[in-house]
C-alpha positions, 0 to 999 in steps of 0.5 A: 176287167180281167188279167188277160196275159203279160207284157213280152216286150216294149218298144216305145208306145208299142207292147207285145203281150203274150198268154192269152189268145182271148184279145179281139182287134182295136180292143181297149186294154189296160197295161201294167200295175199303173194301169195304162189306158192302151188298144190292140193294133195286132194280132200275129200268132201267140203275140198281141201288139198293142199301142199304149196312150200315155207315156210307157216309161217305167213299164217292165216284162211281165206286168200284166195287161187286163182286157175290157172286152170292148173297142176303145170307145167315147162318153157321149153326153151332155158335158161335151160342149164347152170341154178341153179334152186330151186326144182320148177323151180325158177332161184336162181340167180334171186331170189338172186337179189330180196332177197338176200341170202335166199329165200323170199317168194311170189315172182314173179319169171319167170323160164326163162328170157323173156328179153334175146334175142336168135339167132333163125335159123328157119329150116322150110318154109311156106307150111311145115307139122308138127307134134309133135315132129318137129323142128322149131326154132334152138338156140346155147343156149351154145356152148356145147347145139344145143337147138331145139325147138320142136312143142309140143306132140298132136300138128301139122299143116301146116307153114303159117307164118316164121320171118326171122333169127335173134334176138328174145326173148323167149315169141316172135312168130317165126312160126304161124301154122294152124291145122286140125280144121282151128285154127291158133296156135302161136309158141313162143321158149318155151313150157309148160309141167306138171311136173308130166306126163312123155313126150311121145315118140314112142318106146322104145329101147334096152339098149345096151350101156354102159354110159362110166364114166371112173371110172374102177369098174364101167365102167368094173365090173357094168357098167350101160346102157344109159337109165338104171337106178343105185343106190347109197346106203351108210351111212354118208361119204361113198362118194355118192355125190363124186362119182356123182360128178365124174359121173357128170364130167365124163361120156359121156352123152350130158347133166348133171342134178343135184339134190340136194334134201334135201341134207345139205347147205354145200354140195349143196354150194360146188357143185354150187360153183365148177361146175362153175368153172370146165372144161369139159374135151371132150370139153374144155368148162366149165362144166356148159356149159352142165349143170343144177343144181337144189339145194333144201337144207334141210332147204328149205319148205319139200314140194319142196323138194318132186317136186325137182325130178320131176322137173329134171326128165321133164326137162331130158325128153325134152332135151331128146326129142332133141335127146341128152342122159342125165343123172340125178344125184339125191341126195339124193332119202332118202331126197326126201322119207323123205319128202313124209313121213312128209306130209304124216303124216301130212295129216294123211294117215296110215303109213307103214313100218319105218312110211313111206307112203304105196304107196312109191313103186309106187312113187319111180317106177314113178321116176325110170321108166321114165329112158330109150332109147327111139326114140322121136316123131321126130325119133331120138334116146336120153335117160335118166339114172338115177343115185340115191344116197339113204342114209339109216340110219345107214348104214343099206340096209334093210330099206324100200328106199333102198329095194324099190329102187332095185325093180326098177333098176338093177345097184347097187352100194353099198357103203362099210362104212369099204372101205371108212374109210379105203380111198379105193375110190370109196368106192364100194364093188364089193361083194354086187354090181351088174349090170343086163345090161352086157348081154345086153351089151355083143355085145358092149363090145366085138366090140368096146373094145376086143372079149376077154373083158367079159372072162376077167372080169369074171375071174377079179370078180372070183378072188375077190370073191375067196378071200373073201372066204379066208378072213374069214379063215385069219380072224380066223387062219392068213395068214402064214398057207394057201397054197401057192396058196391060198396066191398066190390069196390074193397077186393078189388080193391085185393088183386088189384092189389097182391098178385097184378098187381104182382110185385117183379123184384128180390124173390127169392121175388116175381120168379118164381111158378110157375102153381100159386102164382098160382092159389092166390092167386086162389083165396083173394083170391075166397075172401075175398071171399066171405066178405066177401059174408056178413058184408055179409049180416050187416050188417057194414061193410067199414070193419070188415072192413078194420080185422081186417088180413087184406087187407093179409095177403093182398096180402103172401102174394105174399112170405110164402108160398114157391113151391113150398110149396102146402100153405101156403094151406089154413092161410090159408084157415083163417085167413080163416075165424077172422078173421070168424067173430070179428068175426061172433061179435063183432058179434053180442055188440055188437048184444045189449049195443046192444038192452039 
């Protein structure tokens, strides 16, 4: 780290620094006497410009900045799993030791801790070829987290030298290799990786399975794929980051990575708070066992806020690389695009649309194109998805984040303001929500769930878009003069959306249902219905139908029946069959004492 120019100007996070021609683009610096962890975002002439992650009160002309001579990069190593990190890789529990609850500035803080000692396999012998993407250290980083500790991309060689299994630090020698040129290369628990360059794999892969949440409107209307990429659209208290926090405690990915970006102090509190203390429900292990949680509030330096993503992202990448299927939840995109627009104000770049940067398409494709299911270096299968909550204001879908995110994902979630005021939760309208990746799925569905999965959901959705149909006629006229198989269709709907589109987050049995419960459930609900058709043939009135209970009966199954107990359904078939054979059985009496 070397003196490398001074600063010539500062405007908020951004610096101008002049007297030296030697920075290099999206290098880490170093600025002022404190220190201040920052990165070169500009190059023009005999001015460098670069943005600075921590807060630049204080910083005067002519303190000197001091180059690295490498990109802004992470620590990737055992210690990742079960951390809170800031949004450039920082421990917050350290720097809560150094400066108490708020975070000072220029401190020296490392990534990962180099005291603790790790049991270390090592799965390799001398005389061994490897290449990128090999394993060669094993550590249980938690008992949920096999991590391998992989030679890095663009390295190989033979094993010359292996230490024995035991106890060792993460910057201690563990395999010595030599490569093609002769040169001994040095193998430590840990490696660097820039922040900014997506990691390499071989191929990428069909996105063919659904990432299994156990929430019913997703899991079987708009489910999405594992590798796939979703996002989250909805105004203030429509329930973006609750229902991250039940795909976070829910889905069936290996590891979770949460983000806080720019989000409020509260909520970011609460999730570090009761992350903790949750319990993994697959493992019986808490939740932070497989959890990493990046916290960067909206009071935090703008510009950190603008890393934060990147720093998940990478850090999903190599635990993909492991063979794991990771999942990201970033809240929110809208902030981190905030941040992009201040500094790009402040370089006094042309704005476009709603003042934000011109290039913010190509920066949200960065992002959500590092999702997928790949096969790694190493030949094995992970992937990444990627779950975005975006945050227009007002409520309002056409703003530039939100249009920009759809180009680049095909699952949209769009959170409804009416449904969420209401308490219909999760808040998402099936109307303005799709999926793109059922097809692909389609195989999948058909053999792990039923043959007949696809037809049923399609019949599910057919309804629900019929009556919208007829809201907008209720709206105008009322309900009490339509047909009464119109109303027939309001009634069943109303079971759908009650019993099975909202599901309780807080009811044990209700907070999580597996995808052969919520086919079952659809199931009966059009079963009944098509029995409803029949009496309706009969001549029979809704209005009677409605006074026997069983809808109300079904809109309850979602509590009464357990998940995993399937064999409970067939008797509630029986049951709607018995419920109108009786009312057949007694209309009929009632029209031949009627005609005397």
């Amino acid at each position: 780290m070397i003196e490398q120019g001074r600063i010539a100007g500062i405007n908020g996070p951004v610096i101008t620094i002049r007297g030296s021609k030697k920075y290099q683009m999206l290098e880490m610096i170093f600025v002022g006497h404190l220190k201040l962890i920052g990165e070169v975002i500009n190059i023009e002439g005999q001015d460098v410009i670069a943005q600075v992650y921590e807060s630049t009160t204080g910083l005067r002309v002519g303190e000197p900045v001091y180059a690295t001579g490498e990109p802004m990069s992470l620590e990737l190593g055992p210690g990742i799993v079960g951390g809170v990190f800031d949004g450039i890789q920082r421990p917050l529990t350290t720097i809560n030791e150094k400066s108490g609850a708020f975070i000072g500035r220029g401190l020296d803080v490392v990534a990962l801790d180099r005291n603790t000692k790790w049991h270390v396999e090592l799965p390799v012998k001398v005389g061994d070829a490897l290449k990128s993407g090999d394993t060669y250290a094993l550590v249980q980083e938690t008992e949920l987290v096999m991590h391998k500790v992989m030679l890095g991309p663009h390295q190989s060689g033979k094993v010359i030298e292996v230490v024995e299994p035991g106890q060792y630090t993460i910057d201690q020698t563990v395999v010595k290799i030599m490569d093609q040129y002769e040169d001994i290369i040095e193998l430590k628990l840990y490696q660097k990786w820039p922040v900014r360059q997506p990691r390499p794999f071989n191929a990428r892969k069909p996105l063919s399975k659904p990432l299994i949440t156990g929430q019913r409107i997703i899991d079987s209307l708009f489910p999405i794929a594992k590798g796939g990429a979703a996002a989250i659209p909805g105004g203030f208290g429509t329930g973006k980051t609750m229902t991250q926090h039940q795909l976070a405690k829910w889905s069936d990915a290996d590891i979770i990575v949460y983000i806080g970006c720019g989000e409020r102090g509260n909520e970011i509190t609460e999730v570090l708070e009761d992350f903790p203390k949750l319990i993994d429900p697959k493992s019986g292990k808490p939740l932070m066992e497989r959890t990493i949680l990046i916290a960067n509030t909206s009071n935090m330096p703008v510009a950190a806020r603008e890393a934060s993503i990147y720093t998940g992202i990478t850090i999903a990448e190599y635990y993909r690389d492991m063979g794991y299927h990771v999942a990201i939840m970033a809240d929110s995109t809208s902030r981190w695009a905030e941040a992009l627009r201040e500094i790009s104000g402040r370089l006094e770049e042309m704005p476009a649309e709603e003042g934000f940067p011109s290039y913010l398409p190509s920066r949200l494709s960065q992002f959500y194109e590092r999702a997928g299911y790949v096969e790694t270096l190493n030949g094995q299968e992970g992937s990444v998805s990627i779950i975005g909550a975006v945050s227009p204001q007002g409520g309002d879908f056409s703003e530039p984040v939100t249009q920009n995110t759809k180009r680049f994902i095909r699952c949209f979630w769009a959170l409804d303001r009416q449904l969420a005021y209401s308490r219909h939760y999760p808040a998402i309208h099936w109307l303005n929500s799709y999926s793109e990746y059922m097809t692909g799925m389609a195989p999948w569905y058909q053999e792990n769930v039923s043959e007949d999965f696809l037809t049923i959901r399609q019949e599910v959705m057919a309804l629900l878009q019929e009556e919208s149909k007829l809201m907008d006629i209720v709206k105008l006229i009322g309900a009490d003069i339509l047909p009464e198989e119109q109303k027939l269709i309001l009634e069943i709907c109303s079971v759908l959306r009650l019993g099975f589109l909202q599901q309780n987050a807080f009811h044990d049995v209700d907070t999580y249902v597996p995808l052969g419960k919520q086919k079952e459930m659809m199931r009966v609900t059009l079963y009944a219905y098509e029995k409803s058709k029949e009496l309706l043939e009969f001549g029979i009135p809704v209005s009677q139908m409605r006074k026997t209970g069983i809808y109300e009966e079904l809109i309850k199954i979602k509590y009464t029946v357990g998940n995993e107990n399937l064999d409970a359904f067939e008797p509630i078939f029986a049951r709607v069959d018995k419920i109108f054979s009786t009312l057949r059985e007694s209309y009929k009496s009632f029209e031949r004492v009627k005609n005397g």
